[in-house]
C-alpha positions as CSV (number, residue, x, y, z in Angstrom):
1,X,0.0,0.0,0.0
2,X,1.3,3.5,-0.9
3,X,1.1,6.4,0.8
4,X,-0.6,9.7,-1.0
5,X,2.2,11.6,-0.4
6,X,4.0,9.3,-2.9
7,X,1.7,9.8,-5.5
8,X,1.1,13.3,-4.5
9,X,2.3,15.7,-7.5
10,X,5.3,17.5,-6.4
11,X,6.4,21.2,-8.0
12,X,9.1,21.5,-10.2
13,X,12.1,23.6,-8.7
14,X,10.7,27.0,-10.1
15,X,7.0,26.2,-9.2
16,X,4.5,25.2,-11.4
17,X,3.2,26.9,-14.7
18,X,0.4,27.3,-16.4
19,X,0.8,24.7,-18.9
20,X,1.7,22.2,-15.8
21,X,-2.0,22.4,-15.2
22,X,-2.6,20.7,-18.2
23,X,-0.5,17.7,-16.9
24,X,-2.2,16.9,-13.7
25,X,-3.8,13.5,-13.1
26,X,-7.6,14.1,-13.6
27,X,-8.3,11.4,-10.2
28,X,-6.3,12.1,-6.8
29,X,-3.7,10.8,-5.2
30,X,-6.0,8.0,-3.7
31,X,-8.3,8.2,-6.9
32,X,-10.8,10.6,-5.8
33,X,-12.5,11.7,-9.0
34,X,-12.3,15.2,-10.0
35,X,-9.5,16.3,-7.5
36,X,-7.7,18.4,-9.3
37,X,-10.9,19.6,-11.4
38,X,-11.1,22.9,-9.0
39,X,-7.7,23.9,-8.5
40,X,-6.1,27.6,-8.9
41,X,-2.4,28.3,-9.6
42,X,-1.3,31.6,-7.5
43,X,2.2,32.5,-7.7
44,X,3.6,29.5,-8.3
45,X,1.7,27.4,-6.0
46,X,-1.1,25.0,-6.5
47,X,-4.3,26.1,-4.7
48,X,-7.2,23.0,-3.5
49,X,-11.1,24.3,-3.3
50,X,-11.9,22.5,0.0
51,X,-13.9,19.2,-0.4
52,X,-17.2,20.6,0.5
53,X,-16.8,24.1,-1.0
54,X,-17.1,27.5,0.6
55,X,-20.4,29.1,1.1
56,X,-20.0,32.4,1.6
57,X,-23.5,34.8,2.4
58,X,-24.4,38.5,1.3
């Protein structure tokens, strides 16, 4: 049995880029489906929605 750390994608040295989006397993590190569906790149740095999303009210 792995861990997810081992199948976790790690960043190249200078972060990741825009077209390393393009590259990312569509299924998670433990093959959750859709994982990295909802993910923002910010500065170099892959950002995760949370699982059960954000509601936010007005």
């Amino acid at each position: 049995m792995s861990s997810a750390l081992e199948c976790w994608p790690t960043p190249p040295p200078r972060g990741w880029t825009a077209d390393d989006l393009d590259h990312l397993p569509s299924e998670g590190p433990n093959g959750e489906p859709d994982f990295f569906k909802h993910v923002e790149l910010i500065d170099g740095a892959l950002l995760f929605a949370s699982p059960g999303g954000a509601s936010t009210s007005a």
